[in-house]
C-alpha positions in Angstrom: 59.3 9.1 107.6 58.8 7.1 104.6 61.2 8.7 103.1 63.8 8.4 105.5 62.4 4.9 105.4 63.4 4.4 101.8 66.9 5.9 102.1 67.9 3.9 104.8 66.3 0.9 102.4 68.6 2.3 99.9 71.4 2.5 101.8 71.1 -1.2 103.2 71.0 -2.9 99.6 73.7 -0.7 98.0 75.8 -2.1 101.1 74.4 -5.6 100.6 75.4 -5.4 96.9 79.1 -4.8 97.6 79.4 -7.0 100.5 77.9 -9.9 98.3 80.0 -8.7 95.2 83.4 -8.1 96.9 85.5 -10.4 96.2 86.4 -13.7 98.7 89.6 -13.8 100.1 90.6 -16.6 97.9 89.6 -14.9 95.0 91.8 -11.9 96.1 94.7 -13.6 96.5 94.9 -16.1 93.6 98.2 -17.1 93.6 98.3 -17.6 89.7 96.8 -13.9 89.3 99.3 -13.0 92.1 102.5 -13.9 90.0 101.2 -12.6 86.7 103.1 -9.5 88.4 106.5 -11.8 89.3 109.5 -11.8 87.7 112.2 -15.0 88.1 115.2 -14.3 85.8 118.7 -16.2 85.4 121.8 -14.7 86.3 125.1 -15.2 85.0 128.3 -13.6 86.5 131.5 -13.1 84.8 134.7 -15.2 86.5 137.2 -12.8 88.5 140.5 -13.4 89.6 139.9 -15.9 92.5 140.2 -19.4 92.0 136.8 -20.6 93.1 135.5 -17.7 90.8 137.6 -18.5 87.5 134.6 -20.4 85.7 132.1 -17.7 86.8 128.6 -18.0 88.4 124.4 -19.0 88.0 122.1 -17.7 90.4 118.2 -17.4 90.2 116.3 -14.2 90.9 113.0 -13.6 91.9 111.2 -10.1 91.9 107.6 -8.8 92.7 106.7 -6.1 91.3 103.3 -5.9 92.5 101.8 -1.7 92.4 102.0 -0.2 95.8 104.0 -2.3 97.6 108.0 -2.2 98.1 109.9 -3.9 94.9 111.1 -7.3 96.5 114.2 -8.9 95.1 115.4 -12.4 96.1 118.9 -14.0 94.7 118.1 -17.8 95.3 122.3 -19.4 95.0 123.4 -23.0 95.2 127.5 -21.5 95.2 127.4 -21.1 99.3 130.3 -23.0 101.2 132.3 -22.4 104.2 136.1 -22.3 102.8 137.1 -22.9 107.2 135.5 -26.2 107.5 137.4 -29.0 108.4 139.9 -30.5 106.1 138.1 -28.4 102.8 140.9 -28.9 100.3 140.7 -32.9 100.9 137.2 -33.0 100.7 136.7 -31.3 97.4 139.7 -33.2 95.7 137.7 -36.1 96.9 134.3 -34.7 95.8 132.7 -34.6 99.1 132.4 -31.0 99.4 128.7 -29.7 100.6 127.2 -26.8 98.9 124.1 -25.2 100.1 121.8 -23.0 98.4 121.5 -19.0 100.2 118.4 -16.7 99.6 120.3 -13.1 99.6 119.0 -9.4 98.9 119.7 -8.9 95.1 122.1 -5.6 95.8 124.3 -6.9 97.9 124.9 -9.5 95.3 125.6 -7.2 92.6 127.8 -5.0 94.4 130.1 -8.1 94.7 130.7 -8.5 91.7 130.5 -5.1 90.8 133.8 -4.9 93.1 135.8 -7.4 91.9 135.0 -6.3 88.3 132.7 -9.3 87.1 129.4 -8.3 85.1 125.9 -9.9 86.0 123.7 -10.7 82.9 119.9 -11.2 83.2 117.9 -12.8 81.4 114.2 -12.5 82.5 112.5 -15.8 81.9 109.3 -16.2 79.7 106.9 -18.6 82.1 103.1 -18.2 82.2 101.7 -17.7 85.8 101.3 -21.3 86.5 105.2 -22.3 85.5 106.3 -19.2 87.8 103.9 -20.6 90.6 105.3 -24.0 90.3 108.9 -22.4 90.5 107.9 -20.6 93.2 106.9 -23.7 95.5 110.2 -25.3 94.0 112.4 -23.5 95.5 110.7 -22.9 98.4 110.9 -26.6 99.2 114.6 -26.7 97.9 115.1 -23.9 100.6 114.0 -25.9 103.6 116.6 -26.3 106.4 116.5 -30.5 105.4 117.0 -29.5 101.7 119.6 -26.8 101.4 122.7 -28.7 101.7 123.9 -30.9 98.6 126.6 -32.9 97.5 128.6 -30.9 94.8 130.0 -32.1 92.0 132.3 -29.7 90.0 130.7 -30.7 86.4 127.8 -32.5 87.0 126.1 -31.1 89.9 126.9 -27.5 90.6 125.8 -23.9 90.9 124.8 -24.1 87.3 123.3 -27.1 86.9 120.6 -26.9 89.6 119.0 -23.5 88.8 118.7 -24.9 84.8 117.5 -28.4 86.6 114.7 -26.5 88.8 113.9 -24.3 86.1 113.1 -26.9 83.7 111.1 -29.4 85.7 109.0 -26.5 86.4 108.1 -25.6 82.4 104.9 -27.0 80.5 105.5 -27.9 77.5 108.3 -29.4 75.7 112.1 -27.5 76.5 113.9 -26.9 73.1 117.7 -25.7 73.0 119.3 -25.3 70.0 122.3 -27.4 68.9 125.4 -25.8 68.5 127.2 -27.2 65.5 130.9 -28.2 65.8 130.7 -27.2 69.3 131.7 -30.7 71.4 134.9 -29.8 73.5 136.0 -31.5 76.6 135.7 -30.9 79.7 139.8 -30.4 79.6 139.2 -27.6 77.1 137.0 -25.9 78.7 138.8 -25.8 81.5 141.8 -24.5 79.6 140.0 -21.5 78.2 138.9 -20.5 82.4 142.5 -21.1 83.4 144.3 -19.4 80.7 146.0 -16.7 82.5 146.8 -19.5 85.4 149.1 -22.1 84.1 149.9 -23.4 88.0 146.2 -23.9 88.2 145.5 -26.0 84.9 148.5 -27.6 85.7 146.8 -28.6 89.0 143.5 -29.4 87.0 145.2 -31.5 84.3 147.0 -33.4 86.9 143.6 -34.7 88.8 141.7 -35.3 85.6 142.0 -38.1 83.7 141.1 -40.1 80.2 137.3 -39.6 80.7 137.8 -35.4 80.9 139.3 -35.8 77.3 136.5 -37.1 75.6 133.5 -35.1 73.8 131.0 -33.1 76.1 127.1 -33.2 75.4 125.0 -29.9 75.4 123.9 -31.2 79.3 127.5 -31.3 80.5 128.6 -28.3 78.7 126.1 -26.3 81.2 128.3 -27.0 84.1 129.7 -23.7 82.7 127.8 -20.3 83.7 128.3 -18.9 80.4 127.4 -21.7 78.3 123.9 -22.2 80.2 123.6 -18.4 79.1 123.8 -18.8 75.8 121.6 -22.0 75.3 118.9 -20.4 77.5 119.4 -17.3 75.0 118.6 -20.2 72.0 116.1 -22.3 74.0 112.1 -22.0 73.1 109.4 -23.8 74.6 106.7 -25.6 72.6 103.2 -26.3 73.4 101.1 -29.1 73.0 99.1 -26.8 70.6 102.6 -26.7 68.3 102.8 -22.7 69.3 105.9 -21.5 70.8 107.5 -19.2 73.0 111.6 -18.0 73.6 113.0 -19.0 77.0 114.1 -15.7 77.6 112.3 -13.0 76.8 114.4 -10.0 77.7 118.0 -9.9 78.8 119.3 -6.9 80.8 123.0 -6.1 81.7 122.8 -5.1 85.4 126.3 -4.8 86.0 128.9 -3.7 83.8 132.5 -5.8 83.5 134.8 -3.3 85.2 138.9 -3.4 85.5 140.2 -6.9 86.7 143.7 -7.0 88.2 145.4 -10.3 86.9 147.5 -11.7 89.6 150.5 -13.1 88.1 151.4 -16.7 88.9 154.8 -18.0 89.5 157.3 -16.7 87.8 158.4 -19.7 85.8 155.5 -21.9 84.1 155.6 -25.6 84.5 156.9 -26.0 81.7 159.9 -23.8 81.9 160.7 -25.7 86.0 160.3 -28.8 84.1 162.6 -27.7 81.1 165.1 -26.7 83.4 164.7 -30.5 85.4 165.4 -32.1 81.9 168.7 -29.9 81.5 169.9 -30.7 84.9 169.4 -34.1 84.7 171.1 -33.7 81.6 174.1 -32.3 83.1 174.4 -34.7 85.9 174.5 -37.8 82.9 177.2 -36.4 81.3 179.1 -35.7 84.6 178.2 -39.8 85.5 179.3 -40.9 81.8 182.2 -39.4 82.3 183.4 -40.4 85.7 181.4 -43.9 85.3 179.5 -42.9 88.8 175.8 -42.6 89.5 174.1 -40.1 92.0 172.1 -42.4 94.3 170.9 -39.3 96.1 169.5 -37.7 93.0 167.7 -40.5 92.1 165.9 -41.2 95.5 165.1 -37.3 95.3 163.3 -37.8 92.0 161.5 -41.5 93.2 160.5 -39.7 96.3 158.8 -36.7 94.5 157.2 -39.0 91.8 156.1 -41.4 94.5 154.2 -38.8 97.0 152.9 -37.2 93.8 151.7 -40.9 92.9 149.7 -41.3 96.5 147.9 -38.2 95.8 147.2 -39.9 92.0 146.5 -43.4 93.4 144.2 -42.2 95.7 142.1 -40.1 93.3 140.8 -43.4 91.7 138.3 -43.4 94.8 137.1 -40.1 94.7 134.2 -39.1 93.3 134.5 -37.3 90.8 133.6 -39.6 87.5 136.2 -37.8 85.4 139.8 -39.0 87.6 139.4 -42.7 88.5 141.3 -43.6 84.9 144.1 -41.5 84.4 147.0 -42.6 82.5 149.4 -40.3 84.0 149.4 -43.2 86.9 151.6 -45.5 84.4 154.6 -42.9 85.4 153.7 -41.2 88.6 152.7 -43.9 91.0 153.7 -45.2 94.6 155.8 -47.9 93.7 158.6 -45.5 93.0 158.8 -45.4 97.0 159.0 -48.9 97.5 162.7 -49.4 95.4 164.5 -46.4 97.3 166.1 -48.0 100.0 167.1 -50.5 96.9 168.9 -47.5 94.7 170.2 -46.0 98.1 172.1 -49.1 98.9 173.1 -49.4 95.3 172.2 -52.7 94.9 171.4 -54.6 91.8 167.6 -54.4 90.9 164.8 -54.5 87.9 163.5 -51.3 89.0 165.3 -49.5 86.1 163.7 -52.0 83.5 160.4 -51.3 85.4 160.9 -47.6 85.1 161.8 -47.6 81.2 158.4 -49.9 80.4 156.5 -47.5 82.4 158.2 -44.3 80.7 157.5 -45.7 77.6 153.5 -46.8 78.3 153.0 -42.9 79.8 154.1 -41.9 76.0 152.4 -43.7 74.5 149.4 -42.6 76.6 149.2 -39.2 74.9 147.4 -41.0 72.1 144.0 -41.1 74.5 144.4 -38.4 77.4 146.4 -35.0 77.2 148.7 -35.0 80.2 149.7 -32.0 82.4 152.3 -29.8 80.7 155.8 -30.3 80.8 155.5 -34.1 82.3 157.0 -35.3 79.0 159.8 -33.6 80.4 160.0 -35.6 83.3 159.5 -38.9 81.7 162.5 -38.2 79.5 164.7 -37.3 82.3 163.6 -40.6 84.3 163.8 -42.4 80.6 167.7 -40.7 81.0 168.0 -42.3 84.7 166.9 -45.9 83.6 169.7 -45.6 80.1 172.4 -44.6 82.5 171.4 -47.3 85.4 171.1 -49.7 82.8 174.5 -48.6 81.2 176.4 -49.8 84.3 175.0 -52.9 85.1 176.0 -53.9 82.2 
């Protein structure tokens, strides 16, 4: 009996000990032990072929890869928006477009792009535990119903700004990036380089935009582009109080490779070639007038009317909110009071309007000093300069 007694003493302590040594369920599931074993990693996607996709595309991923349990992956991205709601078009020319950030499975994501032929670059971020846990409760509060939607704001406040803004308020230590130097384009020329197989569509762009998208770009505004955030995270280290540092990245993986892209050709003639072809028929149409002392009232109205309606859709842009198109010189030529004087030229009757018209042709030229206009508008302002000489001719 006693020794049955001490066994069954043995056996009671051993249990005891690991029931007092085992660890509490805090201690278990210490969330800064729990994401020594989570990954959160940038990724950049290569532009395709449709519009919205021609400047390419920042996403976040997060990934457990806790031992024994199912590899998680999470694609946290601020580029969700419903192309069918209401009046789209209007509201994004006007910068009142919504955006709202969509946590996806990670293959779906890749397959995407693996379709359309874009490649997805990681690159798996360096943070210690506690960055990654502060990250973690970021975007978690980010991803609350109330704080999903945002305004969007093509250079300042889009897909790629708000993963490198969450990522960076979530870092200890002090962010470094390294300069580029020589490197200050405009947010015109960078524009260009996305839209160089389009010419309809930087037409369109160069249009909208106005003085302010001609001037020098910081290393901040620069990161409105996917691929330039890429390569100043590659160049970014983070320094410690201690003066030690780390890289930003600390490994980058290609996870999809760029495939075959089909480039869908634009119209057949380039704005400059239809606007070539304007100068030559307005050309024509002088030399027919000259030489049986007429004027085409009909012609002209035709040309007010497309300069005016153009000029509403300018006018109008001065009040949206995008900072970049409420000065835009290209208003000195195309502007609304063009529709005002038709009824005038229709009637034939004697007016300023061609003195008006020759003072603004000649302020829009003189405007390429400060802001790059859309191409082949010179074009036009020498065929309207051409319309004020012969007006002017006559009345004399």
């Amino acid at each position: 009996m006693k020794r049955f007694d001490l066994v069954l003493r043995t056996i009671y302590v051993f249990t005891l000990c690991v029931i007092l040594l085992q660890p509490t369920k805090a201690e278990k599931y210490d969330p800064l032990v729990y994401m020594d074993s989570v990954e959160f990693s940038l990724l950049t996607c290569s532009p395709h072929e449709e519009v919205y996709s021609l400047y390419g595309h920042t996403a976040l991923l997060y990934r457990d890869l806790h031992e024994g349990k199912q590899q998680q992956e999470v694609v946290f991205n601020w580029g969700v928006f419903n192309f069918n709601a209401p009046h789209f078009v209007a509201r994004f020319v006007f910068g009142l477009t919504d955006y709202e950030l969509e946590a996806a499975p990670f293959d779906p994501f890749c397959r995407y792009y693996q379709r359309w032929g874009s490649s997805v670059v990681e690159q798996v971020l360096n943070l210690t535990p506690a960055e990654k846990l502060a990250l973690n409760l970021a975007l978690e509060e980010n991803y609350q119903p109330e704080n999903r939607i945002y305004r969007y704001n093509y250079f300042y406040d889009n897909c790629s700004t708000r993963p490198r803004d969450i990522i960076e308020r979530c870092i200890v230590g002090k962010l470094e990036y390294e300069p580029r130097e020589g490197y200050e384009p405009s947010f015109r020329e960078m524009i260009h380089d996305k839209t160089s197989h389009h010419p309809w569509a930087t037409f369109g762009n160069d249009m909208l935009l106005g003085l302010k998208a001609d001037l020098k770009t910081t290393r901040t505004e620069q990161e409105f582009l996917p691929e330039n955030l890429l390569y100043d995270f590659d160049h970014a280290k983070i320094y410690g109080e201690d003066g030690s540092y780390r890289p930003l990245v600390k490994e980058r993986r290609l996870l999809v490779k760029p495939g075959v892209q089909v480039v869908e050709p634009d119209f057949i003639c380039s704005p400059a070639t239809c606007f070539i072809i304007l100068f030559v028929v307005s050309l024509l149409i002088a030399a027919v007038e000259l030489k049986r002392r007429i004027t085409l009232k009909y012609w002209d109205a035709l040309l007010m009317l497309v300069l005016g309606l153009a000029g509403c859709v300018l006018f109008v842009m001065i009040f949206s909110q995008h900072p970049t198109t409420s000065l835009n010189l290209q208003l000195l030529l195309i502007n609304p009071v063009h529709l005002f004087y038709i009824p005038v030229v229709l009637r034939r009757r004697k007016t300023h309007y061609w003195w008006l018209l020759s003072a603004m042709v000649l302020l829009y030229l003189a405007g390429t000093i400060f802001q790059q206009y859309a191409e082949g508008w010179a074009f036009l302002a020498l065929c309207l300069l051409i319309r004020s000489m012969i007006h002017l001719k006559n009345e004399k």
